[in-house]
N, CA, C and O atoms as CSV, one atom per row, in Angstrom:
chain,resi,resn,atom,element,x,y,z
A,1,UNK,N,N,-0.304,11.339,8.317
A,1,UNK,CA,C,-1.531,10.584,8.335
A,1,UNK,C,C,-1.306,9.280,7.578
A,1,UNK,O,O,-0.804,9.134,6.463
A,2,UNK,N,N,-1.822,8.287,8.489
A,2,UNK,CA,C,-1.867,7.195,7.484
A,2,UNK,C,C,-2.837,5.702,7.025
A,2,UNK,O,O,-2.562,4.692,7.673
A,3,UNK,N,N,-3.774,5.598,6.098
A,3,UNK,CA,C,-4.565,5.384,5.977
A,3,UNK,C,C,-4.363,3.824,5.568
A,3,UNK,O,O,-4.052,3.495,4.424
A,4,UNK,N,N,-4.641,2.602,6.963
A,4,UNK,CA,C,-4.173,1.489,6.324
A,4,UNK,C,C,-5.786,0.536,5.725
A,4,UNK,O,O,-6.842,0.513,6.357
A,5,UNK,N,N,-5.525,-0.164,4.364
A,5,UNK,CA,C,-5.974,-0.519,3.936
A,5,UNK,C,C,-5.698,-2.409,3.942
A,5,UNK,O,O,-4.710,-2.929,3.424
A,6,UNK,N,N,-6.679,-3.092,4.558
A,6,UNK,CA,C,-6.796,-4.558,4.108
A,6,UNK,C,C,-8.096,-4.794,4.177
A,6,UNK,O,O,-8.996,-4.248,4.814
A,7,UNK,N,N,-8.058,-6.232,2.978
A,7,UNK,CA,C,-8.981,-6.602,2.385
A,7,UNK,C,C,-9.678,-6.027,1.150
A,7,UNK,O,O,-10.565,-6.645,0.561
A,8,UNK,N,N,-9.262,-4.883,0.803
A,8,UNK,CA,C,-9.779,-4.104,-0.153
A,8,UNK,C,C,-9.063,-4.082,-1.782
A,8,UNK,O,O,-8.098,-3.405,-2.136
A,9,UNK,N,N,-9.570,-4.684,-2.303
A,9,UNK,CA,C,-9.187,-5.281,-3.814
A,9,UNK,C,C,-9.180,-3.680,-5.163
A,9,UNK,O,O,-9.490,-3.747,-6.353
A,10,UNK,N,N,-8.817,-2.696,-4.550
A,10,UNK,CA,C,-9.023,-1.701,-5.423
A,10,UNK,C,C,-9.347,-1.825,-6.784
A,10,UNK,O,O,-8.599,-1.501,-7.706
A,11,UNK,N,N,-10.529,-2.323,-6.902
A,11,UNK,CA,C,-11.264,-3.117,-8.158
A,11,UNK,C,C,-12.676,-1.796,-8.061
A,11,UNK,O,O,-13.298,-1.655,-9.114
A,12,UNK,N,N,-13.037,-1.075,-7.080
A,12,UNK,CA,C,-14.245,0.080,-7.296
A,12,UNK,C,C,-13.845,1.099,-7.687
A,12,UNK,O,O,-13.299,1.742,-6.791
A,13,UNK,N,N,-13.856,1.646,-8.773
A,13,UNK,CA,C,-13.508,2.878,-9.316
A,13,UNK,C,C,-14.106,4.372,-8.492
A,13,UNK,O,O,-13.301,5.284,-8.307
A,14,UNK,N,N,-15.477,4.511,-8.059
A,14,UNK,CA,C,-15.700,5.611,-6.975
A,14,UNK,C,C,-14.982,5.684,-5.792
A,14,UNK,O,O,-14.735,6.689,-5.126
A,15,UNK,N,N,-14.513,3.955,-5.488
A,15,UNK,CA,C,-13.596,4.286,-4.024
A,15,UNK,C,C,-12.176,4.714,-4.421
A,15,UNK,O,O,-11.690,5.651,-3.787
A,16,UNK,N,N,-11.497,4.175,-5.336
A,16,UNK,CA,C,-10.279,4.484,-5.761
A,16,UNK,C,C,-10.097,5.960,-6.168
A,16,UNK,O,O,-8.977,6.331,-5.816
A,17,UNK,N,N,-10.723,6.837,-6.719
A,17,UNK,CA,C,-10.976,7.842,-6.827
A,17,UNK,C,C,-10.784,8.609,-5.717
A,17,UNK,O,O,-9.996,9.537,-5.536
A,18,UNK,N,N,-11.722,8.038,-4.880
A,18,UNK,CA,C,-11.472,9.125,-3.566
A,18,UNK,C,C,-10.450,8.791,-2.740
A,18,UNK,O,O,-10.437,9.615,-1.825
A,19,UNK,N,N,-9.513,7.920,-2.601
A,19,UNK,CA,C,-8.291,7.728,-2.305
A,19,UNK,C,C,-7.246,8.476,-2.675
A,19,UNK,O,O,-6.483,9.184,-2.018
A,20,UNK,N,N,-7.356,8.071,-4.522
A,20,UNK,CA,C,-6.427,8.952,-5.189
A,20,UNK,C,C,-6.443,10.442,-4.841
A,20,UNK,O,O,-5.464,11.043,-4.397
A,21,UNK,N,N,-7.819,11.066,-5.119
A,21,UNK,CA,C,-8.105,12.712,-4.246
A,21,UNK,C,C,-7.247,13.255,-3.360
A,21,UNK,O,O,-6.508,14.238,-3.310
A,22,UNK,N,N,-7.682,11.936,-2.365
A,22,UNK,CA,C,-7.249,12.790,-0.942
A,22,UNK,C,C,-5.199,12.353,-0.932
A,22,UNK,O,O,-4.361,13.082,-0.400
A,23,UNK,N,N,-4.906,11.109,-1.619
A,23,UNK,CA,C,-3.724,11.481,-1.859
A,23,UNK,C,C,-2.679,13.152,-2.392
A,23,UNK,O,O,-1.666,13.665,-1.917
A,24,UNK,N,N,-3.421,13.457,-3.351
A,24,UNK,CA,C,-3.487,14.594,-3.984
A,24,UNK,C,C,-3.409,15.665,-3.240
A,24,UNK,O,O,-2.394,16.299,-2.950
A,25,UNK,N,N,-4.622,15.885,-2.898
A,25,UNK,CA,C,-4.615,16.890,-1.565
A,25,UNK,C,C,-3.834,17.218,-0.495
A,25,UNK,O,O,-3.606,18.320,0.004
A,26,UNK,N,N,-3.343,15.814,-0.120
A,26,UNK,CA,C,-2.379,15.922,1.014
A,26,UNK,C,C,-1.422,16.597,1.356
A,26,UNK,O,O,-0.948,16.957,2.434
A,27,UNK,N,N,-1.109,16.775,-0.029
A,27,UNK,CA,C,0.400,17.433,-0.491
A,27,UNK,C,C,1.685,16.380,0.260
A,27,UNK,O,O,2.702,16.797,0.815
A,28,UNK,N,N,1.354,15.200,0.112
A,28,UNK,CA,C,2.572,14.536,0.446
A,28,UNK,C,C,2.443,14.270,2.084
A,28,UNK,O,O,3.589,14.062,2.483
A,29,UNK,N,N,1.528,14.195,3.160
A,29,UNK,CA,C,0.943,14.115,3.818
A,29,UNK,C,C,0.238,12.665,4.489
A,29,UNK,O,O,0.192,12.161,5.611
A,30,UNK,N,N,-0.171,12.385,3.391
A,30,UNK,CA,C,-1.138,11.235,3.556
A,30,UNK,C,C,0.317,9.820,3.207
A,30,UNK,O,O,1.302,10.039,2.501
A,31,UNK,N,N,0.077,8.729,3.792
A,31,UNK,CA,C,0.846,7.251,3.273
A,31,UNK,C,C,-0.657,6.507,3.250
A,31,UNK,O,O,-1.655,6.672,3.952
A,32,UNK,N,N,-0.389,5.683,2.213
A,32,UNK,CA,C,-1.132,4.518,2.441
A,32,UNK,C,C,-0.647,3.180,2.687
A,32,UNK,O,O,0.296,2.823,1.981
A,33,UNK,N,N,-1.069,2.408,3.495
A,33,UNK,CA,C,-0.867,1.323,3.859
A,33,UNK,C,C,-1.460,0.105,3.379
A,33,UNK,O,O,-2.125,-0.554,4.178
A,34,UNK,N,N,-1.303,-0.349,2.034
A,34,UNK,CA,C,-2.432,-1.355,1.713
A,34,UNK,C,C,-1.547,-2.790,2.095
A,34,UNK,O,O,-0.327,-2.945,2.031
A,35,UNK,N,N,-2.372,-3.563,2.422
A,35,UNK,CA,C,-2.066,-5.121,2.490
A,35,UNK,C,C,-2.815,-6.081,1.942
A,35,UNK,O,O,-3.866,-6.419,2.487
A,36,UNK,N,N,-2.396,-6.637,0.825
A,36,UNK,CA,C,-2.773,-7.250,-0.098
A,36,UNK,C,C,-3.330,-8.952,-0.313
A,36,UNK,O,O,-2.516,-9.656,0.284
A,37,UNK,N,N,-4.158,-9.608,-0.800
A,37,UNK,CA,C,-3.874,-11.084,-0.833
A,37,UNK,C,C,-3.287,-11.211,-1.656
A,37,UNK,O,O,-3.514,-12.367,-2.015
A,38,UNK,N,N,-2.252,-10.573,-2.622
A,38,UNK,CA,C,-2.032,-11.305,-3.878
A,38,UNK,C,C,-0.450,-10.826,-4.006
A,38,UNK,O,O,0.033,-9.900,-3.354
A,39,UNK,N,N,0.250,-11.625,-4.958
A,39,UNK,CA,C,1.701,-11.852,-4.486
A,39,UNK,C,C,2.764,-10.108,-4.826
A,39,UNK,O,O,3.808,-9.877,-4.216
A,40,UNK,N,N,2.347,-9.431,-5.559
A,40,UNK,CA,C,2.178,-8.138,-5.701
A,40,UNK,C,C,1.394,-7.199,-5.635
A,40,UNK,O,O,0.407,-7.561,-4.994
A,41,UNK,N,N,1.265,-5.498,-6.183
A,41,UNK,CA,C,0.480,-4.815,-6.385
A,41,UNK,C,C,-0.304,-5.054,-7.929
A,41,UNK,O,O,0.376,-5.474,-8.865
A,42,UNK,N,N,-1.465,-4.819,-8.077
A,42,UNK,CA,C,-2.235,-5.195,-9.359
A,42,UNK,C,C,-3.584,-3.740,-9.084
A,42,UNK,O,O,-4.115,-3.219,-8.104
A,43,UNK,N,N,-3.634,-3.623,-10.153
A,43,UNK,CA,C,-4.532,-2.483,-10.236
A,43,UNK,C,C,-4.262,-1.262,-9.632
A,43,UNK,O,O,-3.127,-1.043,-9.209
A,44,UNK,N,N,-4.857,-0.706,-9.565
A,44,UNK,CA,C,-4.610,1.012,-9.222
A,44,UNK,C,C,-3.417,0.685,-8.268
A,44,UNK,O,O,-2.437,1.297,-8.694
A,45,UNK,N,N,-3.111,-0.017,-7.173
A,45,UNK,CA,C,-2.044,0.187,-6.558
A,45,UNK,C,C,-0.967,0.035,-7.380
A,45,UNK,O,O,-0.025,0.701,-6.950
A,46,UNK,N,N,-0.657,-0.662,-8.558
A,46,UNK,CA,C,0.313,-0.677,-9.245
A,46,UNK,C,C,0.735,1.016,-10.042
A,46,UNK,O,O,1.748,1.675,-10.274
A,47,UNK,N,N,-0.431,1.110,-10.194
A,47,UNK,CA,C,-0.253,2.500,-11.547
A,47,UNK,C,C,0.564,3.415,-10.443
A,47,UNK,O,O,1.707,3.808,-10.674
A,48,UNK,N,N,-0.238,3.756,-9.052
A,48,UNK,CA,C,-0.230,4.775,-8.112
A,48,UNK,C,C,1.594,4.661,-7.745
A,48,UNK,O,O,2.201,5.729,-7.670
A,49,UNK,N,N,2.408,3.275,-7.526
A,49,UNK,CA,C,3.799,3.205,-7.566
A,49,UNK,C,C,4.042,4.007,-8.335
A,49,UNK,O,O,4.506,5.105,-8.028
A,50,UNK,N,N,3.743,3.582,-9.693
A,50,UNK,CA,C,4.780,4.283,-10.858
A,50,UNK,C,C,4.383,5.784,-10.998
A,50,UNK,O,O,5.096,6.599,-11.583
A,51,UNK,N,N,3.370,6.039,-10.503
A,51,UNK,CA,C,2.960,7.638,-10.572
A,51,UNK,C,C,4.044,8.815,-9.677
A,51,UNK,O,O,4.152,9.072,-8.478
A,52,UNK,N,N,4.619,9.251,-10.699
A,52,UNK,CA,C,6.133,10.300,-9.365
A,52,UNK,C,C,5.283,11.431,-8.685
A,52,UNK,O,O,6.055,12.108,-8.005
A,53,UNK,N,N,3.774,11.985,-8.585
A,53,UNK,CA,C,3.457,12.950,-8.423
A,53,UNK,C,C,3.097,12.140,-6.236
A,53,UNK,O,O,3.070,12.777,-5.183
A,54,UNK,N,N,2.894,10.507,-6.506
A,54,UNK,CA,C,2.404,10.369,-5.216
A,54,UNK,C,C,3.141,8.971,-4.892
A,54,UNK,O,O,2.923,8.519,-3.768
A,55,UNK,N,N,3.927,8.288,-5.682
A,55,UNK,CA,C,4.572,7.069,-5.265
A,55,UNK,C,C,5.170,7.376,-4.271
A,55,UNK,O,O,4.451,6.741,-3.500
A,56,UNK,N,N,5.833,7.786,-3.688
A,56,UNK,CA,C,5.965,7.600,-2.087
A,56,UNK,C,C,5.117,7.748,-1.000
A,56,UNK,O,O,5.595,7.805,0.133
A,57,UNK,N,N,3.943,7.815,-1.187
A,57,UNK,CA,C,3.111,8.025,-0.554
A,57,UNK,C,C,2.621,6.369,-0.813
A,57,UNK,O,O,1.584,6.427,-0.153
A,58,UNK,N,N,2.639,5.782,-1.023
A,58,UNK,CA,C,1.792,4.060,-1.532
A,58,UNK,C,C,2.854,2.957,-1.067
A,58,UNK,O,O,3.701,2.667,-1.912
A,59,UNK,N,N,2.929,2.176,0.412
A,59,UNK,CA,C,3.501,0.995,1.057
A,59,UNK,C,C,2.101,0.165,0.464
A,59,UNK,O,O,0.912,0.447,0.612
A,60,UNK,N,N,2.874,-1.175,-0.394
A,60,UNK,CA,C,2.042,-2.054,-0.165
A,60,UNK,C,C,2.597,-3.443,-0.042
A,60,UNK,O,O,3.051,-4.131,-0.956
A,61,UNK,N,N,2.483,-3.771,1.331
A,61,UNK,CA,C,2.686,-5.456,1.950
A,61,UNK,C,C,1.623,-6.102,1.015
A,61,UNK,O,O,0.447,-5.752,0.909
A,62,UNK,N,N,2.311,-7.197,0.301
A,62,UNK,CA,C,1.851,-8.046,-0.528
A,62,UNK,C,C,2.134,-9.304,0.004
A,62,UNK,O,O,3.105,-9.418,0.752
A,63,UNK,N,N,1.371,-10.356,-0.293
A,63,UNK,CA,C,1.765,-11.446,0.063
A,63,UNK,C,C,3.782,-12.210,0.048
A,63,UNK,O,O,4.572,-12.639,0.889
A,64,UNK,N,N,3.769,-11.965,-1.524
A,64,UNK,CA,C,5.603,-12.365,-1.877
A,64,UNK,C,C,6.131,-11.172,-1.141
A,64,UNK,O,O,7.233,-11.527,-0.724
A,65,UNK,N,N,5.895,-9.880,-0.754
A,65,UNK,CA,C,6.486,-8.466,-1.037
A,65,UNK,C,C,6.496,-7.326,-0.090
A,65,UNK,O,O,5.660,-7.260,0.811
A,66,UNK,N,N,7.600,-6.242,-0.297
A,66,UNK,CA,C,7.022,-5.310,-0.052
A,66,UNK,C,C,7.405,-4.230,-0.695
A,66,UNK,O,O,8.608,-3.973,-0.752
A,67,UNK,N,N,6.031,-3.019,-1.571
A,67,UNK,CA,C,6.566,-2.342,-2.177
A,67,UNK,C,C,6.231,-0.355,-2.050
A,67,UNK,O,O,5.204,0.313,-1.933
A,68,UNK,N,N,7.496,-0.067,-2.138
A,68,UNK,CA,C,7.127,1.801,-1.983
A,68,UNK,C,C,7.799,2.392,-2.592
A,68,UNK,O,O,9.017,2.535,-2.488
A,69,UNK,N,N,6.745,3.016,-3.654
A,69,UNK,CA,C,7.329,3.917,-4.822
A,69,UNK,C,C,8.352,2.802,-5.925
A,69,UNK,O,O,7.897,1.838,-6.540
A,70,UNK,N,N,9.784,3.263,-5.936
A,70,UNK,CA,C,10.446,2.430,-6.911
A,70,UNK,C,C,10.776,1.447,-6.194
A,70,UNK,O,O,11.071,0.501,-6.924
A,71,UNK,N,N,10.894,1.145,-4.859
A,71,UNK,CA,C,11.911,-0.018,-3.957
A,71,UNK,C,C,10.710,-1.176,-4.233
A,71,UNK,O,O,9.555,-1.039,-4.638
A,72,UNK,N,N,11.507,-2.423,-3.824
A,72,UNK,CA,C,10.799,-3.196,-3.449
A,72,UNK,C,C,11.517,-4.371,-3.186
A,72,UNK,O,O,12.472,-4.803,-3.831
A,73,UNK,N,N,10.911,-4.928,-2.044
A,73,UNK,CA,C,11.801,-6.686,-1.587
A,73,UNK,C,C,10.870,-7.777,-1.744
A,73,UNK,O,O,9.823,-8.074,-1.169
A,74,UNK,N,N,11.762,-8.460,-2.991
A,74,UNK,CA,C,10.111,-9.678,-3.034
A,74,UNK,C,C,11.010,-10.586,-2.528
A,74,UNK,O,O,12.239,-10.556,-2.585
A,75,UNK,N,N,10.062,-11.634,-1.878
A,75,UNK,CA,C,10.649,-12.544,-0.650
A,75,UNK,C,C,9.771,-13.628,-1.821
A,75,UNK,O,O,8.982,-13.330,-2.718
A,76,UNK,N,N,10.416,-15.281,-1.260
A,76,UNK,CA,C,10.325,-16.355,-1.802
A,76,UNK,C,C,9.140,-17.316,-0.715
A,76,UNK,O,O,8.707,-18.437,-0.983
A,77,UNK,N,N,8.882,-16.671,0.263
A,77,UNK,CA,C,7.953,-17.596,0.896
A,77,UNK,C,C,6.909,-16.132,1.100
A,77,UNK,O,O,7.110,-14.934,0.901
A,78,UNK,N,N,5.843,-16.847,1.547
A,78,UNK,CA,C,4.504,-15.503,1.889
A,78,UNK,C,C,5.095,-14.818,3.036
A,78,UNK,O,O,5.865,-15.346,3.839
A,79,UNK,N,N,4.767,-13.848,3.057
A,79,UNK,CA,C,5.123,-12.512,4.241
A,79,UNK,C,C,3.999,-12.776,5.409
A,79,UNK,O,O,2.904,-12.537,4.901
A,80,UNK,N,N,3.862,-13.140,6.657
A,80,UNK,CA,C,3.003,-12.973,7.245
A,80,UNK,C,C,2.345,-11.742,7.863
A,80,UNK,O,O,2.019,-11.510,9.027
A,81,UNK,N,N,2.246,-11.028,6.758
A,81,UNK,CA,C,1.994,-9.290,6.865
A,81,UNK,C,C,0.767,-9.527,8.297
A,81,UNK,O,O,0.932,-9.229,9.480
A,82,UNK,N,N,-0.496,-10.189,7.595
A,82,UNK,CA,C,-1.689,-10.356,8.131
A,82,UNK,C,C,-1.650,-10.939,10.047
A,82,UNK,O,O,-2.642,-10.632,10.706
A,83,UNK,N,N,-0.908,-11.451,10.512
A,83,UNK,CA,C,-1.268,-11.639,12.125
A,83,UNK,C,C,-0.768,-10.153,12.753
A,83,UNK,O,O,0.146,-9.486,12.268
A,84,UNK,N,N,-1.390,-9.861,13.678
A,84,UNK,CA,C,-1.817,-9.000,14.370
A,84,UNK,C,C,-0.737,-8.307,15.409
A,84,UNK,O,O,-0.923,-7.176,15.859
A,85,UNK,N,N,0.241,-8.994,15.690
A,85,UNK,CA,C,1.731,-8.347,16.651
A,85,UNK,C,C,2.462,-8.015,15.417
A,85,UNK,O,O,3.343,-7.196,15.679
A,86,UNK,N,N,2.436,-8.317,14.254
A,86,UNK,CA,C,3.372,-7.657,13.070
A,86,UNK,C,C,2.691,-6.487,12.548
A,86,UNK,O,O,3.276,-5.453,12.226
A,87,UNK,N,N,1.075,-6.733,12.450
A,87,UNK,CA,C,0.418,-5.575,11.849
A,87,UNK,C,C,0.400,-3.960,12.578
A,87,UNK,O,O,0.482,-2.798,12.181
A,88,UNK,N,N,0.225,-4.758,14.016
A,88,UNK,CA,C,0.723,-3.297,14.730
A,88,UNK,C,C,1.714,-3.007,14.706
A,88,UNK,O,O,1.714,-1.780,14.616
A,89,UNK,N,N,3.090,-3.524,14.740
A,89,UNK,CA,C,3.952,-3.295,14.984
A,89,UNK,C,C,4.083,-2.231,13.430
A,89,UNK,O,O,4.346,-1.040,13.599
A,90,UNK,N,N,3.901,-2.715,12.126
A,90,UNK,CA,C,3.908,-1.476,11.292
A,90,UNK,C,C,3.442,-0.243,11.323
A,90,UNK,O,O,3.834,0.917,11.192
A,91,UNK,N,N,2.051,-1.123,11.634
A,91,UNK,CA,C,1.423,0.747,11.869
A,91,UNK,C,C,1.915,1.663,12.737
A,91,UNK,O,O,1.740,2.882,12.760
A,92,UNK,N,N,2.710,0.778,13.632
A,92,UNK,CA,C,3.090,1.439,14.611
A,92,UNK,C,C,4.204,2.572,14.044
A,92,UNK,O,O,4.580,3.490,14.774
A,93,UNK,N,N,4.541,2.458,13.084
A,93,UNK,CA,C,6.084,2.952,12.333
A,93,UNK,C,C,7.041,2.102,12.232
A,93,UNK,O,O,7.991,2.569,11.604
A,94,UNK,N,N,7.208,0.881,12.645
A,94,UNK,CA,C,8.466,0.072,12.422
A,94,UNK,C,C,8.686,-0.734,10.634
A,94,UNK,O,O,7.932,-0.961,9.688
A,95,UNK,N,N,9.614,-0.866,10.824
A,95,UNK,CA,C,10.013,-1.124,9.221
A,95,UNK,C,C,10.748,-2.186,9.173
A,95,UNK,O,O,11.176,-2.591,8.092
């Protein structure tokens, strides 16, 4: 399952919560897909990397970046994560 996230500034603590949950639950199950405006992860998506119980479960396309669990490739120009033949093409599974 995989639950992609843009536009969403994980700045609401009731929504982040229930993210984190159903991460939990999954038992390793669930990925999330967040895509970010900002040149890394910041806030709960940051902690959720360093967390070993679900960091592989957390892709997040950042503007500079891209990061899952411990990896990450930060690039020197913006990622055009956001147009729409690249966005599917991830969700689609491509890497």
């Amino acid at each position: 399952m995989v639950l992609a996230i843009c536009g969403y500034s994980f700045g609401d603590s009731h929504i982040d919560l229930e993210i984190e949950n159903a991460l939990y639950r999954s038992e390793g199950r669930l990925t999330i897909a967040a895509f970010v405006g900002t040149d890394e992860p910041e806030r709960k998506l940051k902690e959720w990397l360093t967390h070993p119980a679900i960091s592989e479960q957390i892709r997040v396309y950042a503007k500079k970046g891209f990061f899952h669990g411990d990896k990450k490739i930060e690039l020197s120009n913006e990622a055009p994560w956001w147009k729409f033949e690249i966005l599917s093409r991830l969700l689609g599974g491509e890497r």
